[in-house]
mmCIF file of the N, C-alpha and C atoms, coordinates in Angstrom:
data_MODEL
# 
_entry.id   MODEL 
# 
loop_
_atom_site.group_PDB 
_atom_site.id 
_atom_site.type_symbol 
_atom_site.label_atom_id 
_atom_site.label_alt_id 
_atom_site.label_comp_id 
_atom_site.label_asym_id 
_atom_site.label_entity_id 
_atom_site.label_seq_id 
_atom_site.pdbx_PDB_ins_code 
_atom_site.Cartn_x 
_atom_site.Cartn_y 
_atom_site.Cartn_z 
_atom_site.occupancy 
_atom_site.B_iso_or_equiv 
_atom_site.pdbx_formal_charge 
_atom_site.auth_seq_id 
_atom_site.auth_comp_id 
_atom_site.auth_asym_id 
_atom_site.auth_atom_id 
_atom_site.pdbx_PDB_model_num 
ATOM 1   N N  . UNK A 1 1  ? 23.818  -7.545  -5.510  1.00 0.00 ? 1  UNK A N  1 
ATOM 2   C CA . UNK A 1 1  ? 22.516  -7.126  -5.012  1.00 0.00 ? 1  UNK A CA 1 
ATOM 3   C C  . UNK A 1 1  ? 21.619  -8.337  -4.830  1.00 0.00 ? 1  UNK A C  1 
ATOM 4   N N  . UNK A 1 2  ? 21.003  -8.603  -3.405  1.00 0.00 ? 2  UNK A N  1 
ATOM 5   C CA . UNK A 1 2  ? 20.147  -9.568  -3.121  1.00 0.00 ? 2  UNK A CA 1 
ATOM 6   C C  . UNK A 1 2  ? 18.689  -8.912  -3.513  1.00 0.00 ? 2  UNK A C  1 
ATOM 7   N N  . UNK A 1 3  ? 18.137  -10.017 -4.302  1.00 0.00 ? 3  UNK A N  1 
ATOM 8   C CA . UNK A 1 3  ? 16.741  -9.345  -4.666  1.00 0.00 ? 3  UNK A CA 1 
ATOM 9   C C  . UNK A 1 3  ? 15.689  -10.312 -4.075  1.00 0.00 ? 3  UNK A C  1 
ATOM 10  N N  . UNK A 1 4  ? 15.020  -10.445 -3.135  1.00 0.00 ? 4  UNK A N  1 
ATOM 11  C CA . UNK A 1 4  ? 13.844  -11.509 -2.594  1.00 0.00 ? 4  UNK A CA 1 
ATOM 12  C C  . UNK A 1 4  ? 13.146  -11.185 -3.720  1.00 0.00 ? 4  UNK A C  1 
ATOM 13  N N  . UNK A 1 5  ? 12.683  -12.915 -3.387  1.00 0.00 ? 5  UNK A N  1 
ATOM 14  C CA . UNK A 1 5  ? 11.034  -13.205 -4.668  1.00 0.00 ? 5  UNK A CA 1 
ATOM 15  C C  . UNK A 1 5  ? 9.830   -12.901 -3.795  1.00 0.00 ? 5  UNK A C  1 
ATOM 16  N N  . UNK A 1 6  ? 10.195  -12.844 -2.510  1.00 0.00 ? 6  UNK A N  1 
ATOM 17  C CA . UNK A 1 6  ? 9.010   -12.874 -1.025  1.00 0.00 ? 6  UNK A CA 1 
ATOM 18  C C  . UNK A 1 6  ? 7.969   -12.208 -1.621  1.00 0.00 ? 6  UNK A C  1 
ATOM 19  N N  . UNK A 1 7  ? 8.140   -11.099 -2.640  1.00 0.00 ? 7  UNK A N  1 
ATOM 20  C CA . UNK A 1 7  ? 6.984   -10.230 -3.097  1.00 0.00 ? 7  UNK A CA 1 
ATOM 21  C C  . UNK A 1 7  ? 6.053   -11.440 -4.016  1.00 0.00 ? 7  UNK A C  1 
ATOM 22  N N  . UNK A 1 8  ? 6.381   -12.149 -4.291  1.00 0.00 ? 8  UNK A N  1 
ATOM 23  C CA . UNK A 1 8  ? 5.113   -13.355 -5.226  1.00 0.00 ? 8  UNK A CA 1 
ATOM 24  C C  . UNK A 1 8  ? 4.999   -14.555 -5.169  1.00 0.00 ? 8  UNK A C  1 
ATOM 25  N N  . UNK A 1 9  ? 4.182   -14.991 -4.417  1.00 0.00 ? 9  UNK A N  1 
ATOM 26  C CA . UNK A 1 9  ? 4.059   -16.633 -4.106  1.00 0.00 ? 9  UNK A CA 1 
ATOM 27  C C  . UNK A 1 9  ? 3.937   -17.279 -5.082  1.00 0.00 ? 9  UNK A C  1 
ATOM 28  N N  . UNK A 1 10 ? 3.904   -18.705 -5.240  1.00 0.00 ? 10 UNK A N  1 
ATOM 29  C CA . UNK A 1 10 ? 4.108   -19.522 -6.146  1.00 0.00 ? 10 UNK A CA 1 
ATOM 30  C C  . UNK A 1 10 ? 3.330   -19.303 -7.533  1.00 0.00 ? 10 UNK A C  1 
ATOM 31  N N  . UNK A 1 11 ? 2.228   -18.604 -7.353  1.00 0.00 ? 11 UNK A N  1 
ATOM 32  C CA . UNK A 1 11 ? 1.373   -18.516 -8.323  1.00 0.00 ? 11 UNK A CA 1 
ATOM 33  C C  . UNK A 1 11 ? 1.239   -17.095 -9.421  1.00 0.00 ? 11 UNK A C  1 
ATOM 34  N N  . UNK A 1 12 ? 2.730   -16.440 -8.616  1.00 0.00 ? 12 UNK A N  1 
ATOM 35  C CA . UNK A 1 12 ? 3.124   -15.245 -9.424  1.00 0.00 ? 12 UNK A CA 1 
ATOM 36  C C  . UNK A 1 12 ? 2.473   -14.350 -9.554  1.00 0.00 ? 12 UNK A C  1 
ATOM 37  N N  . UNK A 1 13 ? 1.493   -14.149 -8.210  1.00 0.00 ? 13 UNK A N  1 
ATOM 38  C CA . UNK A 1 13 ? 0.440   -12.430 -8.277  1.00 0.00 ? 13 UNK A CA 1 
ATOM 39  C C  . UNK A 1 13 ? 1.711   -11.670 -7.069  1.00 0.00 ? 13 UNK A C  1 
ATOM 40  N N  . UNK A 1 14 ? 1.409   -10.381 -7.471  1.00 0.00 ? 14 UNK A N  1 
ATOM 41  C CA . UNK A 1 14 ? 1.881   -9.810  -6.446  1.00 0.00 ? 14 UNK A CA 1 
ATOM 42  C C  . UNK A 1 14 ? 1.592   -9.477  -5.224  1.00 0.00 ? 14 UNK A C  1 
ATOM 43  N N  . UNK A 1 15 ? 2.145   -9.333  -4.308  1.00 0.00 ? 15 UNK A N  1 
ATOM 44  C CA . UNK A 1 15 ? 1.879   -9.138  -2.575  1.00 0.00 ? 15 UNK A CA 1 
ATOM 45  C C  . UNK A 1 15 ? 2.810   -8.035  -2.151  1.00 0.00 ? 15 UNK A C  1 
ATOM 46  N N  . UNK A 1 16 ? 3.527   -7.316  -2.386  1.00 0.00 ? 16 UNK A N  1 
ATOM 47  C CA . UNK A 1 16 ? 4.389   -6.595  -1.760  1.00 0.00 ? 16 UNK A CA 1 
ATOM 48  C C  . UNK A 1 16 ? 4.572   -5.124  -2.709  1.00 0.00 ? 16 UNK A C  1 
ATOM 49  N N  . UNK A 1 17 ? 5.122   -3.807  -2.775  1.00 0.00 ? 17 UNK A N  1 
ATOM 50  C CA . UNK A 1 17 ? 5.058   -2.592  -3.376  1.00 0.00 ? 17 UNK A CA 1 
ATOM 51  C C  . UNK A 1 17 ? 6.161   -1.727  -3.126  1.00 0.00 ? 17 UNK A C  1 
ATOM 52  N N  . UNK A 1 18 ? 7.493   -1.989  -3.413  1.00 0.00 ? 18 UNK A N  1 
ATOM 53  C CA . UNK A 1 18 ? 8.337   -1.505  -2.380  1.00 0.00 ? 18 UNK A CA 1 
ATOM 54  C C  . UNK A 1 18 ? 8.969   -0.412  -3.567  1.00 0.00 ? 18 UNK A C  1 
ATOM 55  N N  . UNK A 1 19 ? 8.295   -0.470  -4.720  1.00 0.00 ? 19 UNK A N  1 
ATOM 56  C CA . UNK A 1 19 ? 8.816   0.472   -5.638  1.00 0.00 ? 19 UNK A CA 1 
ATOM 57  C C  . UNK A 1 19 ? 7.791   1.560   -5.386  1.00 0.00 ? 19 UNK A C  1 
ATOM 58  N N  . UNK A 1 20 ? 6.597   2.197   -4.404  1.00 0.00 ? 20 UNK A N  1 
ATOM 59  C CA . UNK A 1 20 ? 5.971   2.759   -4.463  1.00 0.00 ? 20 UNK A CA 1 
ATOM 60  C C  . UNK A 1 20 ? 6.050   3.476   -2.713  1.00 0.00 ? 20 UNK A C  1 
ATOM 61  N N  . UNK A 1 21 ? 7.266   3.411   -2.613  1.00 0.00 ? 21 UNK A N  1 
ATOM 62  C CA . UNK A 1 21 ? 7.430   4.353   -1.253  1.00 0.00 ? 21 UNK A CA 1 
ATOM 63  C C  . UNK A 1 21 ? 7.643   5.557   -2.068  1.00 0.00 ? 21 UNK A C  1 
ATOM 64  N N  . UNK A 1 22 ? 7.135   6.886   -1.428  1.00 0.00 ? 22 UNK A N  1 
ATOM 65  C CA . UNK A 1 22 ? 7.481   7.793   -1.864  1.00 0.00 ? 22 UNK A CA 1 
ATOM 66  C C  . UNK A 1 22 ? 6.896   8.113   -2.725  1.00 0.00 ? 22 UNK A C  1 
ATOM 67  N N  . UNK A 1 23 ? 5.717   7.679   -3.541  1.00 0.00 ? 23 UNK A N  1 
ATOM 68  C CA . UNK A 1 23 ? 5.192   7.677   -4.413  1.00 0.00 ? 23 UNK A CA 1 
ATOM 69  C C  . UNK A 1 23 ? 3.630   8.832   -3.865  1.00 0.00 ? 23 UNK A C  1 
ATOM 70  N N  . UNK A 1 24 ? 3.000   9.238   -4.434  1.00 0.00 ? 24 UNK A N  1 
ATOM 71  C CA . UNK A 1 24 ? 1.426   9.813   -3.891  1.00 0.00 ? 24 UNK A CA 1 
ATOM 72  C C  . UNK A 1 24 ? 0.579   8.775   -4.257  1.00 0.00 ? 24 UNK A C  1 
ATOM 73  N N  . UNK A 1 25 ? -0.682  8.749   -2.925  1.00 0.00 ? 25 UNK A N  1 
ATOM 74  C CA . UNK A 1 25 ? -1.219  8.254   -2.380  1.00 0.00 ? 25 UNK A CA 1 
ATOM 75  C C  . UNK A 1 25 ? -2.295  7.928   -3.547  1.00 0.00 ? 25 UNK A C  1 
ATOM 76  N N  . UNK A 1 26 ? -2.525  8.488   -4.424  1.00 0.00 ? 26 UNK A N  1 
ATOM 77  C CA . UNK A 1 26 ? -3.098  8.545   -5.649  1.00 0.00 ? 26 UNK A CA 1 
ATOM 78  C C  . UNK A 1 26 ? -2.715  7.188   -6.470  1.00 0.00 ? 26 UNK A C  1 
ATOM 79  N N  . UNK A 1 27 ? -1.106  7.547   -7.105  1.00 0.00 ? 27 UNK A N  1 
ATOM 80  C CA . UNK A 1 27 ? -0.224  6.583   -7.754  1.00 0.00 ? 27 UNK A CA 1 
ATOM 81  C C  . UNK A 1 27 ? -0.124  5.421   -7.181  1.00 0.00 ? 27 UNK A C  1 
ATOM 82  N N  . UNK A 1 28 ? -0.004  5.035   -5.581  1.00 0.00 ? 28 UNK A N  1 
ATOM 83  C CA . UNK A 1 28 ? -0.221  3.947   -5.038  1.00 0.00 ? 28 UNK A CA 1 
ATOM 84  C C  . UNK A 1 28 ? -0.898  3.219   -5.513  1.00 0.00 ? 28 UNK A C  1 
ATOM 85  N N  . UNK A 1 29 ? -2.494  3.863   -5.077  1.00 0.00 ? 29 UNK A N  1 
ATOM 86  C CA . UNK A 1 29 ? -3.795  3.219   -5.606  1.00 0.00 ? 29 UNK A CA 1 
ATOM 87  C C  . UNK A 1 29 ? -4.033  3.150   -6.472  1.00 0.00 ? 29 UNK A C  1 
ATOM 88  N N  . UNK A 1 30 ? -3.525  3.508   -7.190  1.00 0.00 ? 30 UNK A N  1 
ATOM 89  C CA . UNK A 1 30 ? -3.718  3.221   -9.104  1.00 0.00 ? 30 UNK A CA 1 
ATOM 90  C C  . UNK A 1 30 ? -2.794  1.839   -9.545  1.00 0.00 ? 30 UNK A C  1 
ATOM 91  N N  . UNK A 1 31 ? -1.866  1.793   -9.293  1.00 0.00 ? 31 UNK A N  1 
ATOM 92  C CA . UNK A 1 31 ? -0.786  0.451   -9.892  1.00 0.00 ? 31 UNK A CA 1 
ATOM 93  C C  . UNK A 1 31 ? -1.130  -0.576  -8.590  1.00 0.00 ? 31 UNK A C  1 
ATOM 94  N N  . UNK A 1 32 ? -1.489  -0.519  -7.505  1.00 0.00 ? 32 UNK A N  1 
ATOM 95  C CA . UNK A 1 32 ? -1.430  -1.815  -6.672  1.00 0.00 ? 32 UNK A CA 1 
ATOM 96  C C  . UNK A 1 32 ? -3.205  -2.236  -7.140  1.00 0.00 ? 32 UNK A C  1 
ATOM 97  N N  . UNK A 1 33 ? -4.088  -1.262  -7.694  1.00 0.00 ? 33 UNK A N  1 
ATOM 98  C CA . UNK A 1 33 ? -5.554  -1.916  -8.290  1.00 0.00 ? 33 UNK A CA 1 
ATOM 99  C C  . UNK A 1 33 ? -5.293  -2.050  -9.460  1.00 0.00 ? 33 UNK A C  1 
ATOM 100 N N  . UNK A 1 34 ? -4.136  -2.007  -10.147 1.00 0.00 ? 34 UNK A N  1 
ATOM 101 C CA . UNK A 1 34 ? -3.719  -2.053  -12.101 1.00 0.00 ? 34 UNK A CA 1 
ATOM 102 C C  . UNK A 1 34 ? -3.255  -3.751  -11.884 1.00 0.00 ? 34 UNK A C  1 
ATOM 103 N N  . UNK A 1 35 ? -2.325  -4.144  -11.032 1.00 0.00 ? 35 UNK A N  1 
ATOM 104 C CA . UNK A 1 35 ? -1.570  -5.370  -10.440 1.00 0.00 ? 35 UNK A CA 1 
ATOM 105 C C  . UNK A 1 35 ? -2.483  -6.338  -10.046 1.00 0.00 ? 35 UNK A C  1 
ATOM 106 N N  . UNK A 1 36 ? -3.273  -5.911  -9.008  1.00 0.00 ? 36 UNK A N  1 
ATOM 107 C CA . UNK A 1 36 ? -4.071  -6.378  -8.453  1.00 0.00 ? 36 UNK A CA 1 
ATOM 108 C C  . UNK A 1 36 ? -5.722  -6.374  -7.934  1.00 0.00 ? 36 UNK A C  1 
ATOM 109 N N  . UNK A 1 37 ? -6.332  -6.011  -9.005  1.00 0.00 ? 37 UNK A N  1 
ATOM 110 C CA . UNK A 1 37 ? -7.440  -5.570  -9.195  1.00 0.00 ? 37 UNK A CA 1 
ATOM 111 C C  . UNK A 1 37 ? -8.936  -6.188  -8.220  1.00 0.00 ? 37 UNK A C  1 
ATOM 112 N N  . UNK A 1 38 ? -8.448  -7.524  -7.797  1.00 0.00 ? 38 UNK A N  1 
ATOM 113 C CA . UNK A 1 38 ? -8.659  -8.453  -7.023  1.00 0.00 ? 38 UNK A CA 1 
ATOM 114 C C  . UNK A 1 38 ? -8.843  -7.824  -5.246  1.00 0.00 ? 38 UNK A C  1 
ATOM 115 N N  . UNK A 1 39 ? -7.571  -6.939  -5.366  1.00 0.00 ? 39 UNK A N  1 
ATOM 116 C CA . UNK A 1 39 ? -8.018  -6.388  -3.594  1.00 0.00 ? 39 UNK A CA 1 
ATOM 117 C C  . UNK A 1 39 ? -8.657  -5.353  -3.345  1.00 0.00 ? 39 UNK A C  1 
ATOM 118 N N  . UNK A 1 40 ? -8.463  -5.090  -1.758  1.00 0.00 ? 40 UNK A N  1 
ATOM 119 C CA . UNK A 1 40 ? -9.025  -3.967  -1.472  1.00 0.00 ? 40 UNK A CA 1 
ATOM 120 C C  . UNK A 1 40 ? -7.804  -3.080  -0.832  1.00 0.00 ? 40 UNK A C  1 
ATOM 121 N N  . UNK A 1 41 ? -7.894  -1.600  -1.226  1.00 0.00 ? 41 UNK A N  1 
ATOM 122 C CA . UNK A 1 41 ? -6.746  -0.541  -1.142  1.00 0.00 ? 41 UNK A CA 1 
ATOM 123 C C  . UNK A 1 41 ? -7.467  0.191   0.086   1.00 0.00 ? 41 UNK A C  1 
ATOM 124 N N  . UNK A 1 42 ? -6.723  -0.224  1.034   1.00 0.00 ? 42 UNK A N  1 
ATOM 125 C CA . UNK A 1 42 ? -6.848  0.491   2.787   1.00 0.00 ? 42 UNK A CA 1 
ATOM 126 C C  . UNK A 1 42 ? -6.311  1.639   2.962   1.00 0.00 ? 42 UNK A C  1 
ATOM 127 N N  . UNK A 1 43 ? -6.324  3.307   2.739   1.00 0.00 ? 43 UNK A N  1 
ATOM 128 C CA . UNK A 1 43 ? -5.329  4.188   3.035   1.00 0.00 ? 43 UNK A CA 1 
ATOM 129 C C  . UNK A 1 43 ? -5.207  4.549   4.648   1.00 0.00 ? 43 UNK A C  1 
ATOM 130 N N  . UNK A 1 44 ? -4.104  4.299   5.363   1.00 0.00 ? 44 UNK A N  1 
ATOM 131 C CA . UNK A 1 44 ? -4.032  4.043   6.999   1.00 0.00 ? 44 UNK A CA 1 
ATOM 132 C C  . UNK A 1 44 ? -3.419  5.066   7.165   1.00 0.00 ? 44 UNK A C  1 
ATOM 133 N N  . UNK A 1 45 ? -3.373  6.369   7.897   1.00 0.00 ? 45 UNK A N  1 
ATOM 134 C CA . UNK A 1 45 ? -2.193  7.182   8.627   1.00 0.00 ? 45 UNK A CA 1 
ATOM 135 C C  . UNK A 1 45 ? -1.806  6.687   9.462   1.00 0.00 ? 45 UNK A C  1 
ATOM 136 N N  . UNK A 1 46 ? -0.046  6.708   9.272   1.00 0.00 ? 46 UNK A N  1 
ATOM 137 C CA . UNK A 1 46 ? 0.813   6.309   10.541  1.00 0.00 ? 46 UNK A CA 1 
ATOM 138 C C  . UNK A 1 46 ? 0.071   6.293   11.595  1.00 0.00 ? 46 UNK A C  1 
ATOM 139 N N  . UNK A 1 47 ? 0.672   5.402   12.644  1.00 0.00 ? 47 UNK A N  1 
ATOM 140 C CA . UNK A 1 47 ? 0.098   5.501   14.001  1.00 0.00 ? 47 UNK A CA 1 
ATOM 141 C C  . UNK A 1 47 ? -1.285  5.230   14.198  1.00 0.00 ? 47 UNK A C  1 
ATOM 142 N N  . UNK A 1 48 ? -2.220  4.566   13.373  1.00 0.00 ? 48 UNK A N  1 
ATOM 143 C CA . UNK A 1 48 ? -3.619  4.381   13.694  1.00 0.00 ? 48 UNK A CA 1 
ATOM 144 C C  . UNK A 1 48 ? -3.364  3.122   13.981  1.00 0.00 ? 48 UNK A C  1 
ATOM 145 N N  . UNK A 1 49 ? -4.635  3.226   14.913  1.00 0.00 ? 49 UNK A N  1 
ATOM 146 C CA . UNK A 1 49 ? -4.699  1.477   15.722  1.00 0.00 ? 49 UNK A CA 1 
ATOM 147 C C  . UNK A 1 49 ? -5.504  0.471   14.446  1.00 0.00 ? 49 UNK A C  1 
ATOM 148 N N  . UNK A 1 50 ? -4.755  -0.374  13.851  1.00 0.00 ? 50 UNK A N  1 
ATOM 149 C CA . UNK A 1 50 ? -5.732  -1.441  13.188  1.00 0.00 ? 50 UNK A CA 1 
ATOM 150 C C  . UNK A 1 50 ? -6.039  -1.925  13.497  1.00 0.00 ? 50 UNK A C  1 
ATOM 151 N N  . UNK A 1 51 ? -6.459  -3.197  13.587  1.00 0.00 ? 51 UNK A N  1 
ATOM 152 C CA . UNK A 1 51 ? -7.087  -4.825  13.598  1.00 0.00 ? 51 UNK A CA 1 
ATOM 153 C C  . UNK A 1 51 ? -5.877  -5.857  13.222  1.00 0.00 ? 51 UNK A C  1 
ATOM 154 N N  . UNK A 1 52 ? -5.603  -6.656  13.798  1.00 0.00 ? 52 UNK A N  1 
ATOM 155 C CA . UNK A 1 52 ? -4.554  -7.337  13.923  1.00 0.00 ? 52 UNK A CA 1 
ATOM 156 C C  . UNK A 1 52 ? -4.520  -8.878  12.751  1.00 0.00 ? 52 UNK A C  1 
ATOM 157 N N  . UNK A 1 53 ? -6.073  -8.408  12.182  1.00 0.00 ? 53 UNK A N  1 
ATOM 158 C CA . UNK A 1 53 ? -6.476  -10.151 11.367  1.00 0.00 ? 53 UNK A CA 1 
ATOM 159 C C  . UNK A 1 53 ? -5.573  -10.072 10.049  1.00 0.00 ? 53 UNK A C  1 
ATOM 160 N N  . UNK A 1 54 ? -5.620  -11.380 9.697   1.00 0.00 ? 54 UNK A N  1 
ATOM 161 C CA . UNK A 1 54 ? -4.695  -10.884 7.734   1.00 0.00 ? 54 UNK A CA 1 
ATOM 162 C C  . UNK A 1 54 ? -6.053  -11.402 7.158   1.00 0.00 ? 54 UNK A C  1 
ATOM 163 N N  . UNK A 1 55 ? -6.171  -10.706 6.216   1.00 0.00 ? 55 UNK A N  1 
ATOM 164 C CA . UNK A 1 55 ? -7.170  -10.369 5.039   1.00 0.00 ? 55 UNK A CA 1 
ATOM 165 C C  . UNK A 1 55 ? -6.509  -10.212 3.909   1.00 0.00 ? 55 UNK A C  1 
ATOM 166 N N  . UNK A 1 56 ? -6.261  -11.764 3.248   1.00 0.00 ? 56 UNK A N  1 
ATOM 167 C CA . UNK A 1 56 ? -5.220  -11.818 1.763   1.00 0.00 ? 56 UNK A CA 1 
ATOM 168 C C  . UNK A 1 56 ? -6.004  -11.079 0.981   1.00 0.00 ? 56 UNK A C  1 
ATOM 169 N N  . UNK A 1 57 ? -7.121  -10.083 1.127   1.00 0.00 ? 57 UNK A N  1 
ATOM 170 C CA . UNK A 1 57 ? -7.954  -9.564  0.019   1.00 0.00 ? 57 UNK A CA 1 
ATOM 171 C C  . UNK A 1 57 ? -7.801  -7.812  0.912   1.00 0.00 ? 57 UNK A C  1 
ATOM 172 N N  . UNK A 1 58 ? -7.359  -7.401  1.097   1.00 0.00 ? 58 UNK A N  1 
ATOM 173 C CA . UNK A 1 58 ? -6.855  -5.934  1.753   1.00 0.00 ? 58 UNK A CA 1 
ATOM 174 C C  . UNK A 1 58 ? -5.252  -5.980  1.882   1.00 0.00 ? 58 UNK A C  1 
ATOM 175 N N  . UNK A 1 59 ? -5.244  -4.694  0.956   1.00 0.00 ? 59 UNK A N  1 
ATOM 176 C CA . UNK A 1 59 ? -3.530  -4.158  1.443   1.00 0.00 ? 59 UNK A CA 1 
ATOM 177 C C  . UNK A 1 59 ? -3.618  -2.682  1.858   1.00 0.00 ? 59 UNK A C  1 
ATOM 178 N N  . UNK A 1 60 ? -2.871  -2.626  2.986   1.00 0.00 ? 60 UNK A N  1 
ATOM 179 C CA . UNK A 1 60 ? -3.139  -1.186  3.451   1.00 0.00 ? 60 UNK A CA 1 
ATOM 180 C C  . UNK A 1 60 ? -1.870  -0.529  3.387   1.00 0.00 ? 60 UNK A C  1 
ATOM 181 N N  . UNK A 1 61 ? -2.296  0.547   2.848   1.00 0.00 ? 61 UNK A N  1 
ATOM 182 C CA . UNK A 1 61 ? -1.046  1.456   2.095   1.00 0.00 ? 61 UNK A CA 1 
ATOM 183 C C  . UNK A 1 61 ? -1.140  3.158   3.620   1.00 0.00 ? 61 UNK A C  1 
ATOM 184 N N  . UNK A 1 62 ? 0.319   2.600   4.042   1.00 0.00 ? 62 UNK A N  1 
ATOM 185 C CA . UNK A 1 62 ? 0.708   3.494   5.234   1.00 0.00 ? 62 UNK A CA 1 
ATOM 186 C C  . UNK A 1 62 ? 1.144   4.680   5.031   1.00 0.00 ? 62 UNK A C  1 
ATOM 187 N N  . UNK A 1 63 ? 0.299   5.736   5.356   1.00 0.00 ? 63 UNK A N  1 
ATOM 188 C CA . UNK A 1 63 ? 0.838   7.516   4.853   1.00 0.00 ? 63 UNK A CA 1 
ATOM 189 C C  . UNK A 1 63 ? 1.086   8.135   6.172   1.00 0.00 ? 63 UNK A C  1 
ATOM 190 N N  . UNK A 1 64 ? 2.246   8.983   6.004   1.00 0.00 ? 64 UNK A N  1 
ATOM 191 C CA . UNK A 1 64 ? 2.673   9.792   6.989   1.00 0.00 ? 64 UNK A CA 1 
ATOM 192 C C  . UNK A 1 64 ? 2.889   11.114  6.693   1.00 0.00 ? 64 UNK A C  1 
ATOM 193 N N  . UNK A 1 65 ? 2.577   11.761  5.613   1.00 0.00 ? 65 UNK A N  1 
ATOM 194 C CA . UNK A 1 65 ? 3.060   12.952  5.400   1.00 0.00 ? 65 UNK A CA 1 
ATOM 195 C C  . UNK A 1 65 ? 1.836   14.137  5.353   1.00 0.00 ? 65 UNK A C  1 
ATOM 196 N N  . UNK A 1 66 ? 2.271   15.311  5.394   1.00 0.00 ? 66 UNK A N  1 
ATOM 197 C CA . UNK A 1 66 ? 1.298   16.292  5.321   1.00 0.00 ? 66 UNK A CA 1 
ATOM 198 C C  . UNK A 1 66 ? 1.548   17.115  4.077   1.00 0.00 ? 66 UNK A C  1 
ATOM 199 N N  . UNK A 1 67 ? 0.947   17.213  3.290   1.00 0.00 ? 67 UNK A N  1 
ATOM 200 C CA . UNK A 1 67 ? 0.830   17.140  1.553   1.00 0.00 ? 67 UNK A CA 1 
ATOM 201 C C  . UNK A 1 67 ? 0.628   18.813  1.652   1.00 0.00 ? 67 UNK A C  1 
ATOM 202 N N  . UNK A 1 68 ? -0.254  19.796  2.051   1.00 0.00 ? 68 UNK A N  1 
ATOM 203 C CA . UNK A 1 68 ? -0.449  21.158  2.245   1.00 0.00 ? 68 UNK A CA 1 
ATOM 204 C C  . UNK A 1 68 ? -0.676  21.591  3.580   1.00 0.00 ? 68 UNK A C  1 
ATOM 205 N N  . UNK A 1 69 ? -0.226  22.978  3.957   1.00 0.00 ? 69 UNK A N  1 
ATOM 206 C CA . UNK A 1 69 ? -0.319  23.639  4.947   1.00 0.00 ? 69 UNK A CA 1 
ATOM 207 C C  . UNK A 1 69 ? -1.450  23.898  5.699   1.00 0.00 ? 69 UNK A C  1 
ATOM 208 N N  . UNK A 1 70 ? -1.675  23.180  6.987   1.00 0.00 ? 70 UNK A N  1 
ATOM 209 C CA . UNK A 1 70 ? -2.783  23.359  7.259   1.00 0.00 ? 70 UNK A CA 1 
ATOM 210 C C  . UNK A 1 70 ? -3.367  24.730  7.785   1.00 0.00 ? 70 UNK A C  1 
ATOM 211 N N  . UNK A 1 71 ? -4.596  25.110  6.985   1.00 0.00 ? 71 UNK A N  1 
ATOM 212 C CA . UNK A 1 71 ? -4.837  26.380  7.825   1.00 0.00 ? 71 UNK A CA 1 
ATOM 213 C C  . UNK A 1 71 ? -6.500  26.227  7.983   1.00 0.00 ? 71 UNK A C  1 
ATOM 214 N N  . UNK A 1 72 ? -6.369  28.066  8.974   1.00 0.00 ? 72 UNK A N  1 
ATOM 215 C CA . UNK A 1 72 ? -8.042  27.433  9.032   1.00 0.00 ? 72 UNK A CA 1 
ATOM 216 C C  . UNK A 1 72 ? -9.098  28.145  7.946   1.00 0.00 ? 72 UNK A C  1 
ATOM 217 N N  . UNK A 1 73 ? -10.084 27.674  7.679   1.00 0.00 ? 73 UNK A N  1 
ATOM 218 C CA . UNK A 1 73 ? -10.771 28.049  6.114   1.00 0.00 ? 73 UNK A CA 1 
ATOM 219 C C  . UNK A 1 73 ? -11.536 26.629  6.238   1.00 0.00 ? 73 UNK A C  1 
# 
């Protein structure tokens, strides 16, 4: 098993979350601000147009799912 270090630059903070696919959107934002308390937590739905800049102080956490049935009420 190849394991990249790519998730932590030299100075050993984290940058990357790949144990938190699948996870709720909740739990995300709780351990990537527990890790990294330092950024800012972006919640993006698939398919939205961002901004193309890098901002080492924003990580945006990508959701695609529909959590309950939508009705009308």
């Amino acid at each position: 098993n190849f394991v990249s270090n790519m998730s932590k630059p030299c100075d050993g903070a984290k940058t990357e979350w790949p144990e938190l696919v699948g996870r709720t959107i909740k739990e995300a934002e709780e351990k990537i601000k527990a890790d990294r308390p330092d950024l800012k937590v972006v919640i993006v739905p698939v398919g939205s147009v961002v901004t193309q800049e890098v901002d080492l102080n924003r990580v945006r956490v990508w959701v695609d799912t529909v959590a309950e049935v939508p009705k009308i009420g």
